[in-house]
C-alpha positions in Angstrom: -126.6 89.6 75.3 -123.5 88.2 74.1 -119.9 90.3 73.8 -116.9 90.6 71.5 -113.5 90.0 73.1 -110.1 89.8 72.0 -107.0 87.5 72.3 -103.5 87.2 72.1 -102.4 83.7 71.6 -98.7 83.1 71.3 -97.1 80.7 68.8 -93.5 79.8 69.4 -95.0 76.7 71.6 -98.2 76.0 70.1 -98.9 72.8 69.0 -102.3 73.3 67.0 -101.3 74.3 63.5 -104.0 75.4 62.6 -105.3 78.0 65.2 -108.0 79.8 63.1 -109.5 76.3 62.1 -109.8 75.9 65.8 -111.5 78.3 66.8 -113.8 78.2 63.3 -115.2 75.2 64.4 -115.1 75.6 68.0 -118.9 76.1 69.5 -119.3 79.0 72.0 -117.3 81.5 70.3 -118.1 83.0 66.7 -114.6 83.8 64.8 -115.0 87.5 63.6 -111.3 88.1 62.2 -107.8 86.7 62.8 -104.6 88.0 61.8 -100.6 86.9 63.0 -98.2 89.4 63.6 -94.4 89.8 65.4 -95.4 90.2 69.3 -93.2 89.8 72.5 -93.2 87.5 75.4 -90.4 87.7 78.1 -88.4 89.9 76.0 -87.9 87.7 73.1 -89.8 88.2 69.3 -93.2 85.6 69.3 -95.2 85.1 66.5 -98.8 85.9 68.2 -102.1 85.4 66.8 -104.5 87.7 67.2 -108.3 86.9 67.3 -111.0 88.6 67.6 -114.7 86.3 68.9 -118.2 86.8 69.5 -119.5 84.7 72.5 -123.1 84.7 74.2 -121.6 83.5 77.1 -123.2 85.6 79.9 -121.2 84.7 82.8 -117.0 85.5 83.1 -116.0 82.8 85.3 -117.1 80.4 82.0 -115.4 82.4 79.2 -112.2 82.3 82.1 -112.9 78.5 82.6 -112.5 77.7 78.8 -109.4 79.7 78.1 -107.5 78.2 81.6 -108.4 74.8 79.7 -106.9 76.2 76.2 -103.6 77.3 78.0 -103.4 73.9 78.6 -104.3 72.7 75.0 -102.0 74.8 73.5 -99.4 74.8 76.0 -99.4 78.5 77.0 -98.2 80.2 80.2 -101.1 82.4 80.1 -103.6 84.2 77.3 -104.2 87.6 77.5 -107.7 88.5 76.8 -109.7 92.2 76.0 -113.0 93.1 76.5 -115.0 96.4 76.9 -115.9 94.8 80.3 -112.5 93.4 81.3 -108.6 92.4 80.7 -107.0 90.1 81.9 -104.0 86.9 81.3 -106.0 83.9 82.1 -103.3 81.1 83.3 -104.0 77.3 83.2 -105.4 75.8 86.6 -102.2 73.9 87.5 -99.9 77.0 86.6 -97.2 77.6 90.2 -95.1 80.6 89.3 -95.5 84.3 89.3 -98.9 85.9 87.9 -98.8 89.0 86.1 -101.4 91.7 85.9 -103.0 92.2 82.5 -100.7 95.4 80.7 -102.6 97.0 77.6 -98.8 98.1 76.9 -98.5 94.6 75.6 -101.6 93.9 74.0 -101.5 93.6 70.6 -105.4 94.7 68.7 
């Protein structure tokens, strides 16, 4: 049984240009819409891209695993993700400051 979740990418440091190409082609996750729109991180205006996938991924930890590795990719502090079965900012592996706790104040759908 697979599940829809949302994300909130930010842009400002991204170096893909193309983020809804990525995740077109990217296998595991099915791209069911994408939009950008004027978000906020750390109190300052981000461009944020706004996705919404379709994965059969069963487990968490490996839908956790991938997005710790695209923080890294695409050189993000963390990604917030939204499900009907959880929320939560993933952060890459290496990441050593302060972790924040998923807001739904701050999500943008």
């Amino acid at each position: 049984m697979g599940r829809v979740i949302k994300v909130n990418i930010g842009l400002n440091n991204n170096p893909i240009s193309d983020i809804e190409k990525y995740f077109i082609e990217n296998k595991g996750y099915k791209l069911l819409s994408f939009k950008t729109v004027m978000g906020e991180y750390n109190n300052e205006a981000e461009e944020t891209a706004v996705i919404e996938l379709y994965t059969d991924f069963a487990y968490l930890s490996k839908i956790v695993s991938d997005f710790e590795c695209l923080c890294l990719f695409m050189t993000q502090e963390c990604i917030a993700i939204d499900s009907e079965t959880f929320s939560l900012l993933v952060y890459p592996v290496n990441f050593k400051g302060q972790r924040n706790k998923f807001n739904s104040d701050y999500f943008i759908n």
